[in-house]
N, C-alpha and C positions, 0 to 999 in steps of 0.2 A: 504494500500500500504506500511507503515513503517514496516509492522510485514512481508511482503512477503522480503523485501528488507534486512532487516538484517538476513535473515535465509542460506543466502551463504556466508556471512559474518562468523556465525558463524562455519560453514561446513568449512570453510578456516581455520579458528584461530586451531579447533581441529586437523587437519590437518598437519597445523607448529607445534603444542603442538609434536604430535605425531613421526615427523618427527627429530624435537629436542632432541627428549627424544631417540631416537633409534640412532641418532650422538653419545650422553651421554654414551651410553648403548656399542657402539664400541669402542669408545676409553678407558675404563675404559678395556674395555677386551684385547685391544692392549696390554696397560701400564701391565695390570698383567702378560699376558705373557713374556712381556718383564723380568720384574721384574722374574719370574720364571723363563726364561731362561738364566739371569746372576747367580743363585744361589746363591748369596752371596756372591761369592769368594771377594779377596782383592787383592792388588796387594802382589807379595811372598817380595819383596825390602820393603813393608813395616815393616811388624811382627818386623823384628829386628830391625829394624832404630827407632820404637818407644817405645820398650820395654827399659823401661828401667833398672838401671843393679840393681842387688841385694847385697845388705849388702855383701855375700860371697862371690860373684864374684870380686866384691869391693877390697875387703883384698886379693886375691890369685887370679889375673888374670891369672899368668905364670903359675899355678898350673893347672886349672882346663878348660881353654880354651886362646884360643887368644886376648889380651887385645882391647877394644875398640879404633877406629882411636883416637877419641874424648868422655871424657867424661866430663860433668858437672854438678856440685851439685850448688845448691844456697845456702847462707847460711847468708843474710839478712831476714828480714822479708818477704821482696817484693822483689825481684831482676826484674828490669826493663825488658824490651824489649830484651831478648835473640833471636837470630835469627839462622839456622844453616840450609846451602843449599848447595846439589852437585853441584859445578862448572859446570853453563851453563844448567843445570839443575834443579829438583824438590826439592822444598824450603819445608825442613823437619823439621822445627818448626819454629813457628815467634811470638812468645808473650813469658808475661808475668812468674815467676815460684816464687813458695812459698815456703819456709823454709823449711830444709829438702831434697825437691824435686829433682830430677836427673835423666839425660837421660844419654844415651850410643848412639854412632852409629857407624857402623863398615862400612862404605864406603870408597873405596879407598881413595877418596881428598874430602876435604870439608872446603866451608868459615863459619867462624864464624864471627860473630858481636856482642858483647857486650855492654849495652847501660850503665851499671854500673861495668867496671871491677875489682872494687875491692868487686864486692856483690856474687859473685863466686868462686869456686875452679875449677879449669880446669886440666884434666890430659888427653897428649896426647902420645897414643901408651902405656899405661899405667906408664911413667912419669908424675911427678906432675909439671906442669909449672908455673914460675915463677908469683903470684899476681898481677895482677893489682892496680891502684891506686884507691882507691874510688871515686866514679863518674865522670871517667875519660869510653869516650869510647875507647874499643879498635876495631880492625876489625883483623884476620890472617886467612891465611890458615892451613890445617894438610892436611898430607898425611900420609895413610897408612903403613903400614911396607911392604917391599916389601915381596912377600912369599918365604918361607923358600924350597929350594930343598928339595923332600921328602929325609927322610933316608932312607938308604940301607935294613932295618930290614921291610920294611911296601911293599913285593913284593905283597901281596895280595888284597892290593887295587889299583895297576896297573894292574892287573888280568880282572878286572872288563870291564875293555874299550880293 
């Protein structure tokens, strides 16, 4: 009688086995199509907001494009807890930056928050603002430059629209 009794037993277990393993089997198929149907994209606000600027851009803002709302280099060892977020919006860095190291971000308005401002160089609208004091924090806003009327000479890219 023990050997008749557990034979539905196991006809159940293979059963759940079976049934589990085909749950397993949809959702993995779900997630990749998902995964394939995002592509990869990013969002477009990002690219620039994190790239950060390059040695020549550096030297010849007004030369070669439009100077960053906000830039900042570190230039301790360690520069603490940098923070930098669109007003009411997405927080575009929040940690730490090492020697050297330096972002740009071309967003209209943006808070900064310094957790060491004398461990930074800050230039905004491509002026170099005033030092902070060593590990003193600061917090300020920047805003953008507002845009320039086009000139008279560029009728070809009102053309367009």
């Amino acid at each position: 009688m023990g050997r008749h009794s557990s034979e539905p037993m196991g006809i159940a277990r293979l059963a759940l086995v079976v049934v589990a393993a085909g749950a397993v089997v949809t959702l993995l198929v779900i997630g990749g199509i998902t995964l394939i149907g995002s592509g990869g994209t990013s969002p477009p606000e990002r690219e620039p907001a994190s790239a950060p600027a390059t040695t020549s851009e550096a030297a010849e803002p007004a030369a070669t494009a439009q100077a960053p709302t906000v830039r900042i280099e570190c230039l301790a060892e360690t520069c603490p807890l940098v923070t930098v977020r669109v007003p009411g919006g997405d927080v575009l860095q929040y940690r730490e930056m090492s020697r050297g190291e330096e972002v740009s971000y071309f967003e209209p308005e943006l808070d900064v928050v310094l957790s060491d401002a004398g461990a930074v160089r800050v230039t905004e609208n491509g002026e170099l603002r005033e030092p902070g004091k060593p590990g003193a924090r600061e917090a300020f806003t920047v805003k953008g430059p507002d845009k320039p009327a086009t000139p008279t000479g560029s009728a070809s890219d009102s053309e367009d629209g």
